[in-house]
Every structure is written in structure tokens, then in C-alpha cells.
C-alpha positions as CSV (number, residue, x, y, z in Angstrom):
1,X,-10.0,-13.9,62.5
2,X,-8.4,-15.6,59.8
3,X,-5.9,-13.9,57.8
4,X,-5.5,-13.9,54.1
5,X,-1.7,-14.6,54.4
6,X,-2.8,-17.6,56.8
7,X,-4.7,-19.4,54.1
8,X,-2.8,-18.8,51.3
9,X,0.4,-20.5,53.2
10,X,-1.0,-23.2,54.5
11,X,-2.5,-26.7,53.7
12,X,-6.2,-27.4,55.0
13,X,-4.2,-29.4,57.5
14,X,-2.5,-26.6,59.1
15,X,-5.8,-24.8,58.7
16,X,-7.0,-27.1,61.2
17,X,-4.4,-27.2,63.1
18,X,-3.8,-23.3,63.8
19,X,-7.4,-23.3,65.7
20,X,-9.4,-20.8,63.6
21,X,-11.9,-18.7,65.5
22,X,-15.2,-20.3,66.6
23,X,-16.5,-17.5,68.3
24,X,-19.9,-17.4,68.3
25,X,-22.1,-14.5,68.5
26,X,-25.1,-13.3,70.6
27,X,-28.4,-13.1,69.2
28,X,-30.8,-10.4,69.8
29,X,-34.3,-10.9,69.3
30,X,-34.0,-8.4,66.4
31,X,-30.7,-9.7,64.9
32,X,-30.6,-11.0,61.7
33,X,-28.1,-13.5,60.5
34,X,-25.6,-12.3,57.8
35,X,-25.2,-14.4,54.9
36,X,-22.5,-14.9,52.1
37,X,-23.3,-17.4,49.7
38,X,-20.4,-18.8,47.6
39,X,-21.0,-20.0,44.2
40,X,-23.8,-17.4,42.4
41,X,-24.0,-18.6,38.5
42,X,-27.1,-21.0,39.5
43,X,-28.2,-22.3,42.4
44,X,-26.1,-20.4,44.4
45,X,-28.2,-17.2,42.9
46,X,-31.2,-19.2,44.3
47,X,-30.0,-18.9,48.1
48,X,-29.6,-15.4,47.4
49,X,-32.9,-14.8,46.3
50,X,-34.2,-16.7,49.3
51,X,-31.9,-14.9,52.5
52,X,-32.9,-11.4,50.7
53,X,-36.4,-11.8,51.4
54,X,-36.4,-13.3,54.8
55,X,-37.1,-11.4,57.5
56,X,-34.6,-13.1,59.8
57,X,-31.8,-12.5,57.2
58,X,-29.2,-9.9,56.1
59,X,-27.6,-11.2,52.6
60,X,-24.2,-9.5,52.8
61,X,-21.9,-10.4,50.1
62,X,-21.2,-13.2,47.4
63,X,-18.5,-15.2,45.8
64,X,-17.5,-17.0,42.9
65,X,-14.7,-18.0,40.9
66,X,-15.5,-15.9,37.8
67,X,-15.4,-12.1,37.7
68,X,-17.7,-12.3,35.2
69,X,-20.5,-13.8,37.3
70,X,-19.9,-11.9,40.6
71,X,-19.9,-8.1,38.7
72,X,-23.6,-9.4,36.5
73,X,-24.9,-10.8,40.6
74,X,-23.8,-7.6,42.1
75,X,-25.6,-5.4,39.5
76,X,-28.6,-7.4,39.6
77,X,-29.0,-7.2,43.2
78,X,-28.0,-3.4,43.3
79,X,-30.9,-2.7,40.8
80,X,-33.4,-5.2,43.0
81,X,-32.9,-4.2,46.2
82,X,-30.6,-0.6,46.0
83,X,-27.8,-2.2,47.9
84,X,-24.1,-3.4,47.1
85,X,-23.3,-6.9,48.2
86,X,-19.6,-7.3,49.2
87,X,-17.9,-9.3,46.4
88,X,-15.5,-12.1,46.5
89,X,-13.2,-14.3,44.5
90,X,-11.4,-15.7,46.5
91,X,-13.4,-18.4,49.3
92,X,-10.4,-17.3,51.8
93,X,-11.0,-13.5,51.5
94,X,-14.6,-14.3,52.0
95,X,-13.8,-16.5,55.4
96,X,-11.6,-13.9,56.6
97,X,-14.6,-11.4,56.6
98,X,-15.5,-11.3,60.6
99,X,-19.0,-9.8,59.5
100,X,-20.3,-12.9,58.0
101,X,-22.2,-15.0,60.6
102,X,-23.1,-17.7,57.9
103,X,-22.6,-18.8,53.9
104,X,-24.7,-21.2,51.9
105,X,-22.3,-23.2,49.3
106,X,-23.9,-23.7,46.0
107,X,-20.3,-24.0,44.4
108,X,-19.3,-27.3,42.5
109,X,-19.8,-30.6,44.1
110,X,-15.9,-30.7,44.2
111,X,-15.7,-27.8,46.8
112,X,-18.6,-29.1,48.7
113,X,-16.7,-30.6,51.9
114,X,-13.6,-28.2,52.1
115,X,-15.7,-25.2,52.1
116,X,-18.4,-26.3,54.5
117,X,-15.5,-27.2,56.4
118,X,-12.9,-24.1,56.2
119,X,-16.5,-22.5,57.0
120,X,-17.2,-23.9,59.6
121,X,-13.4,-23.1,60.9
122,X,-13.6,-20.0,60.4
123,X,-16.7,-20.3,62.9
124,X,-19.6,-19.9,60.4
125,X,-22.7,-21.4,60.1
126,X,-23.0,-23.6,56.7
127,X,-25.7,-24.6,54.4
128,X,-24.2,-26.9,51.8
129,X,-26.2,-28.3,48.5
130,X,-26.4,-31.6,47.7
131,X,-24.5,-33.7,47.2
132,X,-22.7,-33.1,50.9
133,X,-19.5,-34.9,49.5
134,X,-17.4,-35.5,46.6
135,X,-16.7,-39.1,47.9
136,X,-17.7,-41.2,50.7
137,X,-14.6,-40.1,52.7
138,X,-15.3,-36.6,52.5
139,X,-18.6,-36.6,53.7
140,X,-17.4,-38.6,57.0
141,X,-14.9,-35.6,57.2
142,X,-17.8,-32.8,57.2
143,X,-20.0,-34.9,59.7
144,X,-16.8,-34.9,61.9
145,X,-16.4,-31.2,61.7
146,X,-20.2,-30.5,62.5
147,X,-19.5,-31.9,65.9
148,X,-15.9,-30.9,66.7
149,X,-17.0,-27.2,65.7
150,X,-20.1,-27.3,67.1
151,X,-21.6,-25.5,64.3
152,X,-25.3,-25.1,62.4
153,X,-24.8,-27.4,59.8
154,X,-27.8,-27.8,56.7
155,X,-27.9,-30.2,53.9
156,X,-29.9,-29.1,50.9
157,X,-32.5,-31.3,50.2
158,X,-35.5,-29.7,50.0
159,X,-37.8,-31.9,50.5
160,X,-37.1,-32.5,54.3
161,X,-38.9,-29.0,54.2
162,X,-41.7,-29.6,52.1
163,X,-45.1,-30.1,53.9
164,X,-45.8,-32.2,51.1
165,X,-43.3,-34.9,51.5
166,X,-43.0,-34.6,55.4
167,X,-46.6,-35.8,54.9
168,X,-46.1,-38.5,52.0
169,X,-43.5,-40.2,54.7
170,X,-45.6,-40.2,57.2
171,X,-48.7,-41.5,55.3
172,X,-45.7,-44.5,54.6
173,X,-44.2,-44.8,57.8
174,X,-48.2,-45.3,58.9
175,X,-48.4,-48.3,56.8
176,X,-50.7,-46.8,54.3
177,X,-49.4,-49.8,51.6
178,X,-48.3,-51.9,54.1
179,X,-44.6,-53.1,55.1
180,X,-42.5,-50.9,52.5
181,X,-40.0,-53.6,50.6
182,X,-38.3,-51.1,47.6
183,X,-38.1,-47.6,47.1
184,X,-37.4,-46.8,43.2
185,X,-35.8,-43.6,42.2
186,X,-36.1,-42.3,39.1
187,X,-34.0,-39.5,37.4
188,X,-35.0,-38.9,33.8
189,X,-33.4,-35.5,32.7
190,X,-32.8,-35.3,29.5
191,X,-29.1,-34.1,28.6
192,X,-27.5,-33.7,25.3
193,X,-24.0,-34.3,23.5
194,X,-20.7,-32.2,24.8
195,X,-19.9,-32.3,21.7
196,X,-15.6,-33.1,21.3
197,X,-13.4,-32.7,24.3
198,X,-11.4,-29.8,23.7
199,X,-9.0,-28.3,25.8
200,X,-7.8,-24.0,25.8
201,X,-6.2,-21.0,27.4
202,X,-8.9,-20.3,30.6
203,X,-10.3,-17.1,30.2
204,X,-8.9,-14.1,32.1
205,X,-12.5,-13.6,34.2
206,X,-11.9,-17.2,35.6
207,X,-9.3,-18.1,38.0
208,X,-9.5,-21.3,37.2
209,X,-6.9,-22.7,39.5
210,X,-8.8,-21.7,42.7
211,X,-12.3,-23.5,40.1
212,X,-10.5,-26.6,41.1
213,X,-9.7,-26.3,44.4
214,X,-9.1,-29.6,46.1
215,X,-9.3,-31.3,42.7
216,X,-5.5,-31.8,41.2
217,X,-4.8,-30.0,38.7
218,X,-6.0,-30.3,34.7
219,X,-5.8,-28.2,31.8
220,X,-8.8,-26.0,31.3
221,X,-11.4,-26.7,28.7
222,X,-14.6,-25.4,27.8
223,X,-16.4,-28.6,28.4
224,X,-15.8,-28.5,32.2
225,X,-17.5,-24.8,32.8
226,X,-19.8,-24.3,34.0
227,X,-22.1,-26.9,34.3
228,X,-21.1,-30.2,32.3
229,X,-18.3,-30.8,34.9
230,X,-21.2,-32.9,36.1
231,X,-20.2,-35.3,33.3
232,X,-16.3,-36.0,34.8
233,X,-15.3,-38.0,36.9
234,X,-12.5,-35.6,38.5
235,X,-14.8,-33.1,39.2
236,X,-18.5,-34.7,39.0
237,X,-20.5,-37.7,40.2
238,X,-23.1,-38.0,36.8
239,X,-26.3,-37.5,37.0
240,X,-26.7,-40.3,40.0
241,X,-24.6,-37.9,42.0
242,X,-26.0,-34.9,40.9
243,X,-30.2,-34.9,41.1
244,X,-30.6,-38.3,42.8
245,X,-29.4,-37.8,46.5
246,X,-32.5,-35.6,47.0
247,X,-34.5,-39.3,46.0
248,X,-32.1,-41.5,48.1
249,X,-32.3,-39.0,50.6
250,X,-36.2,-39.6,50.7
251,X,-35.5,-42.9,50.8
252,X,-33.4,-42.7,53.6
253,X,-35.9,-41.0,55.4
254,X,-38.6,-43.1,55.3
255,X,-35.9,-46.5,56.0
256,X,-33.9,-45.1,57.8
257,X,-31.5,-48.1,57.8
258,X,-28.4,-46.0,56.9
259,X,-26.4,-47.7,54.2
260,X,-27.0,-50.6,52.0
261,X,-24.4,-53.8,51.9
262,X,-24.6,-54.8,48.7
263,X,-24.5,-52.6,45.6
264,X,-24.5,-53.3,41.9
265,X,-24.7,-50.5,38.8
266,X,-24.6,-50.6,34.9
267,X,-25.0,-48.9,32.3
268,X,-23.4,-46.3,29.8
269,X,-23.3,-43.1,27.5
270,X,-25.4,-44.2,24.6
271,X,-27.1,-42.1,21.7
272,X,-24.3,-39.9,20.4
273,X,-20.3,-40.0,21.0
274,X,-18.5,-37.0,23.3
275,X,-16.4,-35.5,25.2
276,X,-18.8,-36.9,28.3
277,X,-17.5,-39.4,30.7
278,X,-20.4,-40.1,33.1
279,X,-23.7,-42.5,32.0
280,X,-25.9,-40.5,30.4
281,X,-28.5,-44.1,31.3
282,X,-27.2,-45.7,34.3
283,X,-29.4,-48.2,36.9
284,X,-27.6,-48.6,40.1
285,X,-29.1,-51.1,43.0
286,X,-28.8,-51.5,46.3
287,X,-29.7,-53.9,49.3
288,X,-29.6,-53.8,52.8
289,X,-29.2,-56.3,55.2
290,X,-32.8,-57.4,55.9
291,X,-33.8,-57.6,51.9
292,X,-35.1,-53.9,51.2
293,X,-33.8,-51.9,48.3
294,X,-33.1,-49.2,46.9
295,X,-33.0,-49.2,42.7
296,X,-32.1,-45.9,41.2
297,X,-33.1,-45.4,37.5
298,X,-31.3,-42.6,35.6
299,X,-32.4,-41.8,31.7
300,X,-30.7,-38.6,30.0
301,X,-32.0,-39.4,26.8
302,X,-36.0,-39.7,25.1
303,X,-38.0,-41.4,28.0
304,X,-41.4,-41.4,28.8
305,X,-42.5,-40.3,32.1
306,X,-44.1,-42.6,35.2
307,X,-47.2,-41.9,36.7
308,X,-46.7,-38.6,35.8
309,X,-43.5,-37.8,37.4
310,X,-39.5,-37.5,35.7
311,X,-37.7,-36.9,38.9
312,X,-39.2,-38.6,41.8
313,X,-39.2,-41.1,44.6
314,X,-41.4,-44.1,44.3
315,X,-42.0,-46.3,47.0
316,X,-43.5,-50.4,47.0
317,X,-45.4,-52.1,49.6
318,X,-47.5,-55.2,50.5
319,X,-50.5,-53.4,50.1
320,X,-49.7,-51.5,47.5
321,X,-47.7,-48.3,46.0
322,X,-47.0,-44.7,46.3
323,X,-45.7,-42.6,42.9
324,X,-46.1,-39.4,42.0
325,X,-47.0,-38.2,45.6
326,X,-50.2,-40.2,44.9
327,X,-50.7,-43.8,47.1
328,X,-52.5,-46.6,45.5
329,X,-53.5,-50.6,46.5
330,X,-53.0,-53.0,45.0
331,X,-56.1,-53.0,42.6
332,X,-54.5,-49.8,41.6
333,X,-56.8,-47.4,43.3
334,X,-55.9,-44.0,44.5
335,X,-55.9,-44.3,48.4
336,X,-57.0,-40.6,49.5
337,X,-55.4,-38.5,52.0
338,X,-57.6,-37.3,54.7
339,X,-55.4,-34.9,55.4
340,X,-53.8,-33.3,52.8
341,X,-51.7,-30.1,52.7
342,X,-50.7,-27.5,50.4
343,X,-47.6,-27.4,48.2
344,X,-45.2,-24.6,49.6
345,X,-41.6,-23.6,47.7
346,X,-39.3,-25.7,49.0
347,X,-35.9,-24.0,48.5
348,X,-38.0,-20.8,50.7
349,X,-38.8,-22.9,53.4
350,X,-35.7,-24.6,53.8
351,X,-33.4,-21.6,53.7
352,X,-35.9,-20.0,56.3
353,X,-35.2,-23.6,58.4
354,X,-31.5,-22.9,58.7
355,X,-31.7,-19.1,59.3
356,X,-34.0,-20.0,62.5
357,X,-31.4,-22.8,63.1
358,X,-28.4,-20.3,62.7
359,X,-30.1,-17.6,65.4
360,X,-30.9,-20.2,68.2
361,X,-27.9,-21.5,67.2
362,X,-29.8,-25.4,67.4
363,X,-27.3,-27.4,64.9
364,X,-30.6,-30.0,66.1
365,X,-32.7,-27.4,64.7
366,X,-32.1,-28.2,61.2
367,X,-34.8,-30.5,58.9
368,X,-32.0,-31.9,56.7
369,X,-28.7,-33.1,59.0
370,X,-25.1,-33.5,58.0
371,X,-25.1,-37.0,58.8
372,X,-28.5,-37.7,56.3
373,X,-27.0,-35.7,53.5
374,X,-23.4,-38.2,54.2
375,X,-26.3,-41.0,53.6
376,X,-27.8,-40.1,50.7
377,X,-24.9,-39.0,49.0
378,X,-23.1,-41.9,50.1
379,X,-25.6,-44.2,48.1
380,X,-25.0,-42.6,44.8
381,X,-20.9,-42.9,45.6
382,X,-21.3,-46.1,45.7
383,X,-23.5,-47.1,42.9
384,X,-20.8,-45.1,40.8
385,X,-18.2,-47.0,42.5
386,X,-20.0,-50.2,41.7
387,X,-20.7,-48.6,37.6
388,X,-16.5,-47.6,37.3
389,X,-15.5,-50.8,38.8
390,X,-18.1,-53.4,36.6
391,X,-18.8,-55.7,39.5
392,X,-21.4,-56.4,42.5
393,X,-19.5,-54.9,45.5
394,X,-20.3,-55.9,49.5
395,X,-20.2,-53.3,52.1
396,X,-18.7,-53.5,55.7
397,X,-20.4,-51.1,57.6
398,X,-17.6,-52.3,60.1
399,X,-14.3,-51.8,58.3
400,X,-16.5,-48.8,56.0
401,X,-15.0,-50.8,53.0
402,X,-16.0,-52.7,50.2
403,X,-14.8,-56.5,50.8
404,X,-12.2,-57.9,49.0
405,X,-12.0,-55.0,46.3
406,X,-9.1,-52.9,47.0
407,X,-9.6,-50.8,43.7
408,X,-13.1,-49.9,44.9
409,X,-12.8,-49.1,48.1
410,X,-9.6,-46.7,46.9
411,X,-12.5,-44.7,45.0
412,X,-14.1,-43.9,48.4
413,X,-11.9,-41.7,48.7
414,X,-9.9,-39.2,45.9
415,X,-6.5,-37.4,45.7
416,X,-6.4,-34.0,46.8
417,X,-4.3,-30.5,45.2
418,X,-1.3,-29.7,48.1
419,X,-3.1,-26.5,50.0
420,X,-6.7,-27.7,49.4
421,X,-6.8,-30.8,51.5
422,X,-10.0,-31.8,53.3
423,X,-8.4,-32.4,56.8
424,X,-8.8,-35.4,58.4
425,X,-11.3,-35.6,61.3
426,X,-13.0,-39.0,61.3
């Protein structure tokens, strides 16, 4: 068990080093798993939703940052369902609780890998929202720790769930438009002035010290919580890094070539004049070794959409195309599924995924891996690497570092707050 006092005086480091408990527990045929989900304001609240109605699952108790949220999730739930979640603020109180068997992290991408990892220390299960990481580094970290801990370990992108999709990349991987050269992702999401950076007393529902976590320390302001921390670089990857790696991961999936070598981005904040630091209209491409590519399109302001879809996948072949979940030739002619299947929620069908995964305690089990979720958020690092740093950048897959640009290949990795280190594992 961990104890309170143990976290609380000591670095993620000496976490590691103390050997925290990785018991693992024996699963009746009528056990359910018992989930805490950290991070309830948004799409944390979703995984809630989910584990509550699952057959398989026992959702036990929540946590977040603000006091404010966790007291309005607890009363929803109570009137719901008639039963009183444990509450947390604190991750570590959480962690130390021996009768969680698993937590799904819907917290800030900035807590991503420490919490999947202190998790997964603390010998829990872990379903983690995209992105995986807050840099490339980190995400080679949580991989690491899925192995060494021998935990479940889920990445959430959905659509390694969906019957739709699973059946879209295999229509591609079939050849159905030939020898697939480009997949395009597009991200249009339309997102609107922060209006003036602004900076203030945090309010006393917030702790906004444990907010950051392994992020060093800032002054609070309003225009960080709780979304638009999206739009900073100290806590956020933009837009590319925020909806994007469920496209790349798509694209990853039907390649499945791992990372690109050459990457170039551009772009900026255009329309209005904020407190924002992230492109609000950023294109970021990327090649691999034998000539495919990856080109990832993001628009947050007025755009029209493409073939009917704003946040999608699209993929180009020699004998034609495939947007919209729709294939075409190359006259431009719907090419007709013969065997198509039924849209199912997404977000329902994963969550049931790693549930299973968690009782027969498979980490193989799971539809969406550690190691594709380091991928796909891996590709938007980069292109932001490549945006932040103005030039084309070449990647070693080797040396895992950008050649001959020492100020880029320091961004694959970030400073971390003394006591919220991501330990070292890789």
C-alpha cells in the first residue's frame, strides 16, 4: 500500500525506487473491476458514465483538482444511481486507496504520463486519454512502465473500437484504392479569442499547485482553467496535440511504419490577437522513409467542411480515395461496401475493451496499446517541434533525435516540478 506520507516526501524517482505494490488480484467470474477515474470536469465525466453502466464494472470514486467539480460529480451521481462515490483531491490519496483495482485518466495532457505511471506503481490498471504524453520522452517512459509493471495499459482512441473504422482499415489494408501513398488529417474545430492574458489569486476550490503537477511552476490565471490550457505551450500541445492523435493514430494503423523521418509544420494564430500561444491554423507534414505521408490540416477559425467531414482521417491511393468513411476511384465514384456494419458508441465500446482487458488481466487484450498511442502522439510532438522551431527537421529513429538541431531535440523532452518527476525507465 502506498502511504500518503510516502508520496508527499518523495520525488517520482524515489517513488520508483521504493517498489510500490504490484499485487495483483484474483478474478472471480462474478467480480467486477473497481474503477476511479481522475479528472471529472469533461471527459473524465464521460468514463464515468461509461464504467457505471457496464456490467463488468464497479465505479468507486473520482478525483479532481477542484472541490468545486468533485462535490457537483458526486451529487450528480448520488441522484443517478443512489450511491456515494469516494472523492478525492489529491491523485496520491486516491493511489493509496487498496480498493481501487483500476482508474481511467481524463486529467490534463500535462498529467498524462505521471499518473498512468504512479498508477500503474501503485499496481493499478490504467486507461489514459489521448494524447499518451506531454512530449516524446514521456511517452517512451509510460511504454517502459507498461512492461516493467506488467500492467493493463489502454490508450484512448476510440476508434480502434469502432466497428466502423476497424472495417474502413481493413477495406484499405485490402487494397480497395490501391497502394495507399498519403493519409490527410484534418482538424477543423472552430475556437475563438482568449481574450487578454491575465494573471490572479487561484481560487480557494482549486489547488492549483497539485493542477500543475509535473509542470514547473506559473502564476495562476484564468486563461489556463479549465480548458484553454490547450492553447500553452507549458501545459498544452494546440490543437495538433489535442484532437489530431485520434487521426494519426488511424493513420498509424493502417501504415503501420511507426514514425516518420522527416517533418515540417507552419503556420500561426491569425484572425484576432490574445492571450493564446498555440496556432489556432497550423499544417504540419510528415514523411517516412519509403515516400508516404502524413499531412495534418488544422483550421480553428471559419472553414468549410470536406466531403462532409470536420474532424477526420482521409486516406489517397493509386486507385483512388477514401474520406468521410466513404471510398471512391478515381472517376470519383462511391466504391460500395459489401459488407458494411453499424455505427456503435465508441467511448462505450472501448471502456467495455479495457474492463474485459483488466479482469483477464491481458495487457494484449487491449484494442488501443501504449506503444500506438506513443506513435500517434509522437507525430503531433513533432510537427509542433518542427512549428516552434521554423525549420524542416530529420529524424533518427536510431539516436531518437532530430539531426543536427540540438534546440529541437531539447523539446522532446520538458523540465519537470522537484516531486513530480516522470521517472526514468527507457
Amino acid at each position: 500500500m502506498i502511504s500518503r506520507r510516502h508520496f508527499l516526501g518523495a520525488s517520482s524517482a524515489a517513488v520508483l525506487a521504493a517498489g510500490l505494490s504490484t499485487t495483483g488480484r484474483v478474478w472471480g467470474a462474478n467480480d467486477k473491476v473497481r474503477v476511479a477515474t481522475i479528472g471529472v470536469r469533461s471527459r473524465g465525466w464521460d468514463h464515468v458514465r461509461e464504467c457505471e453502466v457496464y456490467r463488468n464494472a464497479d465505479m468507486a470514486a473520482i478525483c479532481d483538482v477542484d472541490a468545486k467539480v468533485l462535490e457537483e460529480r458526486v451529487a450528480e451521481f448520488k441522484a443517478k444511481t443512489g450511491r456515494t462515490l469516494k472523492a478525492y483531491q489529491d491523485i496520491r490519496d486516491l493511489l493509496a486507496d487498496d480498493d481501487i483495482d483500476a482508474v481511467t485518466i481524463g486529467a490534463p495532457n500535462h498529467w498524462h504520463t505521471l499518473a498512468a505511471i504512479w498508477a500503474m506503481q501503485a499496481g493499478k490498471d490504467v486507461y489514459v486519454e489521448k494524447p499518451i504524453s506531454n512530449t516524446y520522452w514521456e511517452g517512451k517512459q509510460l511504454v517502459a512502465a507498461a512492461k516493467k509493471y506488467k500492467k493493463v495499459v489502454q490508450h484512448g482512441t476510440q476508434r480502434r473500437s469502432e466497428l466502423v473504422w476497424q472495417r474502413i482499415v481493413e477495406r484499405l489494408k485490402a487494397g480497395t484504392i490501391g497502394d495507399v501513398y498519403m493519409a490527410r488529417c484534418i482538424c477543423f474545430k472552430q475556437r475563438g479569442s482568449l481574450g487578454p492574458f491575465v494573471e490572479k489569486k487561484a481560487p480557494e476550490h482549486l489547488q492549483w499547485d497539485l493542477w500543475q503537477g509535473p509542470a514547473t511552476r506559473r502564476a495562476f490565471s484564468p486563461n489556463y482553467v479549465h480548458y484553454n490550457w490547450h492553447w500553452y505551450w507549458h501545459y498544452g500541445n494546440g490543437e495538433l496535440g489535442n484532437n489530431v492523435p485520434h487521426l494519426t493514430d488511424v493513420a498509424n494503423w493502417v501504415f503501420d511504419k511507426g514514425l516518420p523521418v522527416k517533418v515540417s509544420s507552419s503556420g500561426g494564430r491569425f484572425g484576432y490577437q490574445d492571450g493564446g500561444e498555440t496556432p489556432n491554423t497550423q499544417q504540419a507534414s510528415y514523411t517516412y522513409a519509403d515516400g508516404t505521408m502524413i499531412v495534418c490540416d488544422v483550421r480553428g477559425r471559419y472553414s468549410n467542411d470536406e466531403k462532409g467531414g470536420e474532424v477526420e482521417p482521409m486516406f489517397y491511393g493509386s486507385e483512388g480515395y477514401m474520406a468521410n468513411q466513404k471510398f471512391y476511384d478515381k472517376k470519383h465514384q462511391e466504391i460500395p461496401d459489401e459488407k458494411p456494419v453499424r455505427e456503435v458508441a465508441s467511448t462505450r465500446l472501448h471502456i467495455r475493451a479495457f474492463i474485459d482487458a483488466v479482469r483477464a488481466q491481458d495487457p494484449a487484450a487491449v484494442p488501443a496499446t501504449p506503444e500506438q498511442g506513443h506513435v500517434a502522439a509522437s507525430i503531433c510532438h513533432f510537427g509542433n517541434i518542427a512549428y516552434r522551431t521554423g525549420r524542416t527537421l530529420e529524424f533518427d529513429p536510431v539516436t531518437e533525435q532530430f539531426k543536427n538541431d540540438a534546440e529541437a531535440s531539447a523539446l522532446l523532452t520538458r523540465p519537470y516540478q522537484e516531486g513530480f518527476e516522470v521517472p526514468q525507465l527507457a
